[in-house]
DSSP file (Angstrom, degrees, kcal/mol; ACC not computed):
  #  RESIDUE AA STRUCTURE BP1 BP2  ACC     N-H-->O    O-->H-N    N-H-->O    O-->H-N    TCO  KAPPA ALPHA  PHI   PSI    X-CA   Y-CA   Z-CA
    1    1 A X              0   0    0      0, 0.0     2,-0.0     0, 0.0     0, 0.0   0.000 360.0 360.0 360.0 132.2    0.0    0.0    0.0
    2    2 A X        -     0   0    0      1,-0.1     0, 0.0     2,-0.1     0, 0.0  -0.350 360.0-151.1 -70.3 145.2    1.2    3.4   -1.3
    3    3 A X        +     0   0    0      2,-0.1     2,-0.4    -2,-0.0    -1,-0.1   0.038  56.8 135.9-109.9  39.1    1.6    6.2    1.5
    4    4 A X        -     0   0    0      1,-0.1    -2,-0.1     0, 0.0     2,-0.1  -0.795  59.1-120.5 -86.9 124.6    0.8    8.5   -1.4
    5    5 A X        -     0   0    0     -2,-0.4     2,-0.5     1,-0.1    -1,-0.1  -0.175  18.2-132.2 -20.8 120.7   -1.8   11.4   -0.7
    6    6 A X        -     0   0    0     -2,-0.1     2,-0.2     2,-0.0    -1,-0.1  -0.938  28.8-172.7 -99.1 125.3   -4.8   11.3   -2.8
    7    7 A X        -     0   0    0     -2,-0.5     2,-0.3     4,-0.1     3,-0.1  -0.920  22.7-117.1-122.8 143.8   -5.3   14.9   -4.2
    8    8 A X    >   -     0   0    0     -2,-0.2     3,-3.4     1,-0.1     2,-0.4  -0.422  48.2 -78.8 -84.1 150.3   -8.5   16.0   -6.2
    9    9 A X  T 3  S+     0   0    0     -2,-0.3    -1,-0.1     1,-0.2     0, 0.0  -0.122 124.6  29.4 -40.4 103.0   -8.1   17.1   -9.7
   10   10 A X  T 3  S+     0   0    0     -2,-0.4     2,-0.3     1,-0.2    -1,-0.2   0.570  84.9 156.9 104.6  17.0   -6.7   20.9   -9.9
   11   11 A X    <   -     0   0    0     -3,-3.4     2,-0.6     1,-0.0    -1,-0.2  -0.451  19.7-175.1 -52.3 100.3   -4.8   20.2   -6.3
   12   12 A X        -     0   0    0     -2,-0.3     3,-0.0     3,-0.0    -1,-0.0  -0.918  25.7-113.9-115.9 150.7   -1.7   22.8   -6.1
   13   13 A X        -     0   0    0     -2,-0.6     2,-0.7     1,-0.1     0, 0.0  -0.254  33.0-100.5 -50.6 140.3    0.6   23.1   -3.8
   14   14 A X        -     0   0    0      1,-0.0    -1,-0.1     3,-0.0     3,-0.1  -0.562  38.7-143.4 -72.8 108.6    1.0   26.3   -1.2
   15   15 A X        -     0   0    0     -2,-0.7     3,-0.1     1,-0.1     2,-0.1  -0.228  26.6 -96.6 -64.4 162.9    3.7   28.5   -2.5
   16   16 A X        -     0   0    0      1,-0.1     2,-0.2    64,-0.0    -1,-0.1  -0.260  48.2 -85.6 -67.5 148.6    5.7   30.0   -0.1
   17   17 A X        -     0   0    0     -3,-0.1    -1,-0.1     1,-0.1     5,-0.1  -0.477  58.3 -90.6 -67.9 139.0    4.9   33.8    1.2
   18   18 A X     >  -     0   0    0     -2,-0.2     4,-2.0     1,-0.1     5,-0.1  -0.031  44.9-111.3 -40.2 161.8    6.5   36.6   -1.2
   19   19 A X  H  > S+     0   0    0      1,-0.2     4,-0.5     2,-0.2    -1,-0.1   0.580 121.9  53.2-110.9  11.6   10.0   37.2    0.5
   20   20 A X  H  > S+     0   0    0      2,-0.1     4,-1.1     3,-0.1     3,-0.4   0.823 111.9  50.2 -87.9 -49.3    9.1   40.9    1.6
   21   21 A X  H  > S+     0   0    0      2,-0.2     4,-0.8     1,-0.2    -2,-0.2   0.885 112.6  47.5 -40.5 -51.4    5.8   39.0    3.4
   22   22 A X  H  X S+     0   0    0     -4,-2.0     4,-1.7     1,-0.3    -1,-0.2   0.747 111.5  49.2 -60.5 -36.2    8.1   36.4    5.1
   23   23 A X  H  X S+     0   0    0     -4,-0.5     4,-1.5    -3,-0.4    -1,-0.3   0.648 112.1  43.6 -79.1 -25.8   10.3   39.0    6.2
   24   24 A X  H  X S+     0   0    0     -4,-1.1     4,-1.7    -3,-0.2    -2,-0.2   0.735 115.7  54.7 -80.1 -33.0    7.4   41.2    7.7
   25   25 A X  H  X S+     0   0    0     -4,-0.8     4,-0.9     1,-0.2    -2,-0.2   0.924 107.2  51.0 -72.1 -35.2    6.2   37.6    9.2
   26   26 A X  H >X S+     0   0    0     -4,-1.7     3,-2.3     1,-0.2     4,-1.7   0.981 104.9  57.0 -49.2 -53.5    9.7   37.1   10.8
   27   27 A X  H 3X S+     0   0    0     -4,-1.5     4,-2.7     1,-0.3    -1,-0.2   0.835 102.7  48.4 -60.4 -33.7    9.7   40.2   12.3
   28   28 A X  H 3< S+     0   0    0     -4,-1.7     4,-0.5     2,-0.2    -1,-0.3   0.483 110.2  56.2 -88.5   8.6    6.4   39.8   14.4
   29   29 A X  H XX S+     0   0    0     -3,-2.3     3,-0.9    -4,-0.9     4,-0.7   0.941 107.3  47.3 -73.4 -60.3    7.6   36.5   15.5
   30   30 A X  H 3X S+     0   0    0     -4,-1.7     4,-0.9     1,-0.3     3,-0.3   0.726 112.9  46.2 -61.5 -52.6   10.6   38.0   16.8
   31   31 A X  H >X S+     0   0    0     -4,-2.7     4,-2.6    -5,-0.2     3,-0.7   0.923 112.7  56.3 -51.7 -50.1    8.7   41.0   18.6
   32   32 A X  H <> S+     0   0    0     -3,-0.9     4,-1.6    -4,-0.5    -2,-0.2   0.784 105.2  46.8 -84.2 -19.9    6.2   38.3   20.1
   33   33 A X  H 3X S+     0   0    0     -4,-0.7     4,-1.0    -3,-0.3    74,-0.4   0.656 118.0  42.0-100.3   8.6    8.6   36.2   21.7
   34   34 A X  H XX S+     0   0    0     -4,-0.9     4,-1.3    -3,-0.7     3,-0.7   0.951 113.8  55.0 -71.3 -45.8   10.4   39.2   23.4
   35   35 A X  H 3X S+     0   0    0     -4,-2.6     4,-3.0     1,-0.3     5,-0.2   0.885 108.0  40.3 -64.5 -73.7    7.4   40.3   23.9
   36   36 A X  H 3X S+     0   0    0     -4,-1.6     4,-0.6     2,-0.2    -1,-0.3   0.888 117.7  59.1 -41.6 -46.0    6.1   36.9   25.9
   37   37 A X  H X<>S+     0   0    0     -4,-1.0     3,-4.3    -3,-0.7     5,-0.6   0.900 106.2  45.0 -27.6 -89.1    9.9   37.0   27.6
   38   38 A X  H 3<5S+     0   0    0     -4,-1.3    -2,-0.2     1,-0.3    -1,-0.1   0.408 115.4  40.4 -37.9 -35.2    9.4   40.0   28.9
   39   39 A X  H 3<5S+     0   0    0     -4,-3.0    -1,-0.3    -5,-0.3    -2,-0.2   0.261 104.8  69.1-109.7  18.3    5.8   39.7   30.4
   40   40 A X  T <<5S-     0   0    0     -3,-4.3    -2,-0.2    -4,-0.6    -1,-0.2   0.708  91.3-152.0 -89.1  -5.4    6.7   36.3   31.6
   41   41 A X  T   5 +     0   0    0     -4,-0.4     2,-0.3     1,-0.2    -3,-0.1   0.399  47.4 138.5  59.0  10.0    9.2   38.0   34.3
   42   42 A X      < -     0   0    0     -5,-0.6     2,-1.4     1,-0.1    -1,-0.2  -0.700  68.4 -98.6-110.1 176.7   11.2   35.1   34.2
   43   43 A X    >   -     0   0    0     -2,-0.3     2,-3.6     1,-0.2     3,-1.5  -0.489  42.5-118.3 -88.0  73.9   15.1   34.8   34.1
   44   44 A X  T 3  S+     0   0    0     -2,-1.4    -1,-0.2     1,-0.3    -2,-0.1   0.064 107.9  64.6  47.3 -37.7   15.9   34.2   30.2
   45   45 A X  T 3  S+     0   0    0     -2,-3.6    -1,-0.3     1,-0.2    -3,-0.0   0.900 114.0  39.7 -99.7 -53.8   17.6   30.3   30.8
   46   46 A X  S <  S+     0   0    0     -3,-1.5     2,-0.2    60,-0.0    -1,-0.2   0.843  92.3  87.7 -75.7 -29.9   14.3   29.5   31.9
   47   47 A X        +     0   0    0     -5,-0.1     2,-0.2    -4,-0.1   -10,-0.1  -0.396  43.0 168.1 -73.7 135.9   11.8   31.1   29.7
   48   48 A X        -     0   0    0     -2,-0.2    58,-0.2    58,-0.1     2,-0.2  -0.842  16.1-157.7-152.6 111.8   10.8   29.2   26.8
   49   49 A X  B     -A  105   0A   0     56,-1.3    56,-2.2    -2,-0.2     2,-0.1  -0.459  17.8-130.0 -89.3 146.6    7.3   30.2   24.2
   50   50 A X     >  -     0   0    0     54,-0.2     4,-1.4    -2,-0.2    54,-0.1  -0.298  25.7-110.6 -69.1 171.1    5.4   27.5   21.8
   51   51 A X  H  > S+     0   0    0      2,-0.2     4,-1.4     1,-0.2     5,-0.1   0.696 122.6  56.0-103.5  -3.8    4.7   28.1   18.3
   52   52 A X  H  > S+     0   0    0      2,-0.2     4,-3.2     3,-0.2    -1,-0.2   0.885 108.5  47.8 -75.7 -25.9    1.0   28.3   19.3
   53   53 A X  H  > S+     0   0    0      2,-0.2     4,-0.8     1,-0.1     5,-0.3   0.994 116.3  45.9 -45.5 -63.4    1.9   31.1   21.9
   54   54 A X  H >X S+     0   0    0     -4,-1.4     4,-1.1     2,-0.2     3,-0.8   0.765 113.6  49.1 -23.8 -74.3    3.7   32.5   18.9
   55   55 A X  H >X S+     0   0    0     -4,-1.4     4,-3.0     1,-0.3     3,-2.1   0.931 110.6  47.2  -4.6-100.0    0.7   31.9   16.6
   56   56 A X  H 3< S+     0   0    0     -4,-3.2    -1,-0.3     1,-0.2    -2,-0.2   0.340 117.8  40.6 -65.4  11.4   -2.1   33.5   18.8
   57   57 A X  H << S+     0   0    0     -4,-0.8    -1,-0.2    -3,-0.8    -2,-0.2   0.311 111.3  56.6-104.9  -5.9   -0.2   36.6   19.6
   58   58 A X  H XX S+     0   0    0     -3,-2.1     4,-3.7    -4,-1.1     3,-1.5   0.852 112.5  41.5 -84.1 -47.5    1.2   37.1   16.1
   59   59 A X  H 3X S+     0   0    0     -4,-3.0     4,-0.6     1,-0.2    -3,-0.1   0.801 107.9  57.0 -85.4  23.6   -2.3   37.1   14.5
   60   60 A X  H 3> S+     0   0    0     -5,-0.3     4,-1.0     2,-0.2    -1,-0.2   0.541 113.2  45.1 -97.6  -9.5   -3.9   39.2   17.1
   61   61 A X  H <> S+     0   0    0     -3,-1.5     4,-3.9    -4,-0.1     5,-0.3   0.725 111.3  51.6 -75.4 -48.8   -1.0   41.7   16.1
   62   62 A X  H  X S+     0   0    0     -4,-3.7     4,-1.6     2,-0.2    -2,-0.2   0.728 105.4  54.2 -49.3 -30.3   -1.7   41.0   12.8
   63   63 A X  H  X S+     0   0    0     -4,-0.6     4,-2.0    -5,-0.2     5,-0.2   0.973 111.7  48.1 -72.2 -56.2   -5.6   41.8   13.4
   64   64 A X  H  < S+     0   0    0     -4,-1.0    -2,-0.2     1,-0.2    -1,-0.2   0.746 108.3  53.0 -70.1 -25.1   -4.7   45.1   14.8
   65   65 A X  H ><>S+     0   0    0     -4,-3.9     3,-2.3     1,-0.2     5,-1.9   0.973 106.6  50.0 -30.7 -76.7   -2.5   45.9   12.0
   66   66 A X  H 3<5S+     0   0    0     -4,-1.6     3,-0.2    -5,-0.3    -2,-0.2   0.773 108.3  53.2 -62.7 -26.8   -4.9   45.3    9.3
   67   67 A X  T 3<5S+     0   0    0     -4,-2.0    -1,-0.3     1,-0.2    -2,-0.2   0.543 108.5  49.6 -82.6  17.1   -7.5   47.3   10.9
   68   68 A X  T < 5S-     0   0    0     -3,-2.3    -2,-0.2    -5,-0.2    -1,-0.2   0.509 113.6-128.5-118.1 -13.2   -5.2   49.9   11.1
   69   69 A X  T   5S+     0   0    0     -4,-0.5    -3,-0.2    -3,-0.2     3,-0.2   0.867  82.7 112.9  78.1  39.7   -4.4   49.3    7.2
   70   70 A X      < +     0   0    0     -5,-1.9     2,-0.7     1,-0.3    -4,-0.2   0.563  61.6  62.4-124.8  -0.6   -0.9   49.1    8.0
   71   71 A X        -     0   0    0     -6,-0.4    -1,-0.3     1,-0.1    -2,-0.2  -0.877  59.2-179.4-135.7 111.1   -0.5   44.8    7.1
   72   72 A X        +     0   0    0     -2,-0.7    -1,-0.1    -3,-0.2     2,-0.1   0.403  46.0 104.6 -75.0 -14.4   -1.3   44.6    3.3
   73   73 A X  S    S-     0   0    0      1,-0.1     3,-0.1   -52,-0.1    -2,-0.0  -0.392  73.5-104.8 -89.2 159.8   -0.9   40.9    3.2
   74   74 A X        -     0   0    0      1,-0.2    -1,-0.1    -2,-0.1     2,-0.1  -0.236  49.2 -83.0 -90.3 178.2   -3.6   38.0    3.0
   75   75 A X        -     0   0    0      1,-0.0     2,-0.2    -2,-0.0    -1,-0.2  -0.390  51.3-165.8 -69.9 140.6   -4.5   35.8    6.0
   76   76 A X        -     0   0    0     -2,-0.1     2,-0.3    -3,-0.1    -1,-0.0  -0.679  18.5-114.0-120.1-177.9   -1.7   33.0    6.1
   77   77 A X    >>  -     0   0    0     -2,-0.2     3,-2.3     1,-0.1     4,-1.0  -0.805  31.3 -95.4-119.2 161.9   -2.3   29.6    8.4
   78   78 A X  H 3> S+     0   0    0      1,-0.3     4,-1.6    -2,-0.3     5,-0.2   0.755 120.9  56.7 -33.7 -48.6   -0.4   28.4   11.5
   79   79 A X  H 3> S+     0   0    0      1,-0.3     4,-1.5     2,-0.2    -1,-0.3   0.781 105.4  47.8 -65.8 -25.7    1.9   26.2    9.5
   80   80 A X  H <> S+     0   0    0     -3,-2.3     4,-0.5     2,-0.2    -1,-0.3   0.954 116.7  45.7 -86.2 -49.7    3.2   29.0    7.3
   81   81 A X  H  X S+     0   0    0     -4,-1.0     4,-1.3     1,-0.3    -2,-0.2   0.688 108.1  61.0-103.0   2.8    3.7   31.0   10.5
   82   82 A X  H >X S+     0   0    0     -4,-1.6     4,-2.7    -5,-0.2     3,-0.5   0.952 103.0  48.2 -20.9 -93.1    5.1   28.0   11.8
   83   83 A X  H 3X S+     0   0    0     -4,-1.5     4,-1.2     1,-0.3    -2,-0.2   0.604 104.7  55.6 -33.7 -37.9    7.6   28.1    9.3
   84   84 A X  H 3X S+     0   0    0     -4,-0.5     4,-1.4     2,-0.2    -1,-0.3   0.715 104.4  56.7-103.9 -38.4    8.7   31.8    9.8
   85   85 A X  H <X S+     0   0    0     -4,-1.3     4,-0.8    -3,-0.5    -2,-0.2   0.939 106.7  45.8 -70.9 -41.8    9.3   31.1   13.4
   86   86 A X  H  X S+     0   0    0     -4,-2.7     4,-0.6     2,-0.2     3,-0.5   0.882 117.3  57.1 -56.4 -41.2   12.0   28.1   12.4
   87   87 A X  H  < S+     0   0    0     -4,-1.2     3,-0.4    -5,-0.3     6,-0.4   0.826 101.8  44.7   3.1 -79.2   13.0   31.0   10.0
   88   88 A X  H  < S+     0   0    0     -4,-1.4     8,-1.1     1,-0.2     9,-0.7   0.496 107.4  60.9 -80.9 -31.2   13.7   33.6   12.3
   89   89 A X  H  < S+     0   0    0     -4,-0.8    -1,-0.2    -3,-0.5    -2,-0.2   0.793  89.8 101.5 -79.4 -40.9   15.8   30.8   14.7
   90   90 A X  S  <>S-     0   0    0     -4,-0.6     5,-1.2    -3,-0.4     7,-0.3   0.225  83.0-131.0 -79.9 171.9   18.4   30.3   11.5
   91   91 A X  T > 5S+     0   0    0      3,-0.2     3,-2.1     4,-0.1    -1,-0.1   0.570 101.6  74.2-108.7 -49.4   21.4   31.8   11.4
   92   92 A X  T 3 5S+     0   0    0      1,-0.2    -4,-0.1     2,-0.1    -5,-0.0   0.909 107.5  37.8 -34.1 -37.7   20.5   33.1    7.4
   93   93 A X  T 3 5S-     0   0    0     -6,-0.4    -1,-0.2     1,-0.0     3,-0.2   0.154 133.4 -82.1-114.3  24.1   17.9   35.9    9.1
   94   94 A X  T < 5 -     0   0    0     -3,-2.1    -3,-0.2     1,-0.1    -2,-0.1   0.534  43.6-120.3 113.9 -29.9   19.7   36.9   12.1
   95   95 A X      < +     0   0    0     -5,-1.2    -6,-0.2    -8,-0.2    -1,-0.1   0.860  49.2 162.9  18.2  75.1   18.9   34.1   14.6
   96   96 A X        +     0   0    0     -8,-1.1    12,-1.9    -3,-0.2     2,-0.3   0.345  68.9  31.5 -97.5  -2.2   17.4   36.7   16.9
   97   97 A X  E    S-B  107   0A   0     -9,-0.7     2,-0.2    -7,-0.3    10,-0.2  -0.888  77.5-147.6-135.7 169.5   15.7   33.7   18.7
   98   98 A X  E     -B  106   0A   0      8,-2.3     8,-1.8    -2,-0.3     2,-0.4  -0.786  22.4-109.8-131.0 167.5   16.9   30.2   19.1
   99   99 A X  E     -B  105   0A   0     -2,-0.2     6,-0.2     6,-0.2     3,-0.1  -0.836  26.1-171.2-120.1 124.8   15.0   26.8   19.3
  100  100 A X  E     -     0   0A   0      4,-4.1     2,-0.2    -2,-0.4     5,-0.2   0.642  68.2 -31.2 -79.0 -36.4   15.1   25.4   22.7
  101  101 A X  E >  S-B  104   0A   0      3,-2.0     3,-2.0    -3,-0.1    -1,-0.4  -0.895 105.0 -32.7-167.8 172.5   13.6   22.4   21.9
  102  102 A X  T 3  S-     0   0    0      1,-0.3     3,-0.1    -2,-0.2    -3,-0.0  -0.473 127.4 -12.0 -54.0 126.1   11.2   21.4   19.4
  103  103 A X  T 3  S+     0   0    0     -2,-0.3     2,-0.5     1,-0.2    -1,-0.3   0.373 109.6 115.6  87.6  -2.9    8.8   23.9   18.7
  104  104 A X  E <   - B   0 101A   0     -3,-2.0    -4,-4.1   -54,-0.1    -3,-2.0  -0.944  43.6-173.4-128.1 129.0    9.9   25.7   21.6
  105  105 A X  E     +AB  49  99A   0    -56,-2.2   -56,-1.3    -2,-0.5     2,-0.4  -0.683  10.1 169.2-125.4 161.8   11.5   29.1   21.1
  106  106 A X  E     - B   0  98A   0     -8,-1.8    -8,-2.3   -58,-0.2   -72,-0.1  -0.983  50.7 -70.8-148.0 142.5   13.5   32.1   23.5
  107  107 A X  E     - B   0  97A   0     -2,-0.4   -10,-0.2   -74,-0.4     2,-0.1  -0.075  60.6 -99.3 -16.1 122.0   15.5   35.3   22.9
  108  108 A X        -     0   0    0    -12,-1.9     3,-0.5     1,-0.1    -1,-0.1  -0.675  38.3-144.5 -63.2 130.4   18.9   34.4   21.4
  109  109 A X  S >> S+     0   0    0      1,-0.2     3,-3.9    -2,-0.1     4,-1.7   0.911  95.5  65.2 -50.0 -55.9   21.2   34.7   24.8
  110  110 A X  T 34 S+     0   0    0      1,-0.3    -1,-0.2     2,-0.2     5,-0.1   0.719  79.8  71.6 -70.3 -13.4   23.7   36.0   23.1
  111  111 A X  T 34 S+     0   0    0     -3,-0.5    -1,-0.3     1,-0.2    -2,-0.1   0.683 119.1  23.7 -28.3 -30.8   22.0   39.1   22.1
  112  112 A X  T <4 S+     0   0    0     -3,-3.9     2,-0.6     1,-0.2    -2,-0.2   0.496 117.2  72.7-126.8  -4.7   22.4   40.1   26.1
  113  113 A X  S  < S-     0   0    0     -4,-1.7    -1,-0.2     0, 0.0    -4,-0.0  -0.874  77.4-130.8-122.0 120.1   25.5   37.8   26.9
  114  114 A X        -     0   0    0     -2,-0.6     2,-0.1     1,-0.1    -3,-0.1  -0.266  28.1-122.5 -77.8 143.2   29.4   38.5   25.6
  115  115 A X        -     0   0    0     -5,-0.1     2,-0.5     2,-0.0    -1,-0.1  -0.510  28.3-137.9 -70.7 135.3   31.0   35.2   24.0
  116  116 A X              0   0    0     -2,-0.1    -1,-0.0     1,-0.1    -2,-0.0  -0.945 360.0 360.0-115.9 150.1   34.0   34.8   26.3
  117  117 A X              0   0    0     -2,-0.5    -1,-0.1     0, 0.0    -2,-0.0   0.349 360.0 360.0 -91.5 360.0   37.0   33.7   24.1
């Protein structure tokens, strides 16, 4: 038995967000888990966010954005913003958070702590 997906006729795949979108998406991940740091009060080593925290406080930024006309982009789904948060962790975009664990994200330390040599 095949573990092949049965797709109906005129099935396309979901392209990836435009790379200006992705970049806009990164950035309110990045704000929401300082943001969730910061109002958890606890000591950085400890603190650690989900990508559904992530998730519900990016589109409820997102809400307020778009009534404000100020986020031009269409509504995207958890997995795409999924995606943006593993993004955002990389080293490519800055790795202004790091993945604690799966799925689980904090402020890159080294943003507030010197490498010692």
């Amino acid at each position: 038995m095949s573990g092949k997906t049965v797709k109906l006729k005129g099935w396309q795949p979901q392209q990836p967000p435009p790379l200006d979108e992705a970049a806009d998406m990164r950035q309110i991940v990045v704000e929401t888990v300082f943001a969730l740091h910061q109002e958890s009060r606890l000591p950085l080593r400890l603190f650690a966010c989900d990508l559904q925290q992530i998730y519900t406080r990016a589109q409820s930024k997102v809400r307020k954005l778009r009534d404000r006309e100020l986020w031009r982009w269409k509504y995207r789904g958890k997995r795409t913003w999924d995606r943006r948060a593993n993004e955002a962790a990389s080293k490519r975009h800055g790795a202004k958070i790091v993945a604690v664990s799966s799925g689980l994200y904090r402020p890159n330390p080294s943003l507030w702590y010197m490498k010692e040599k």
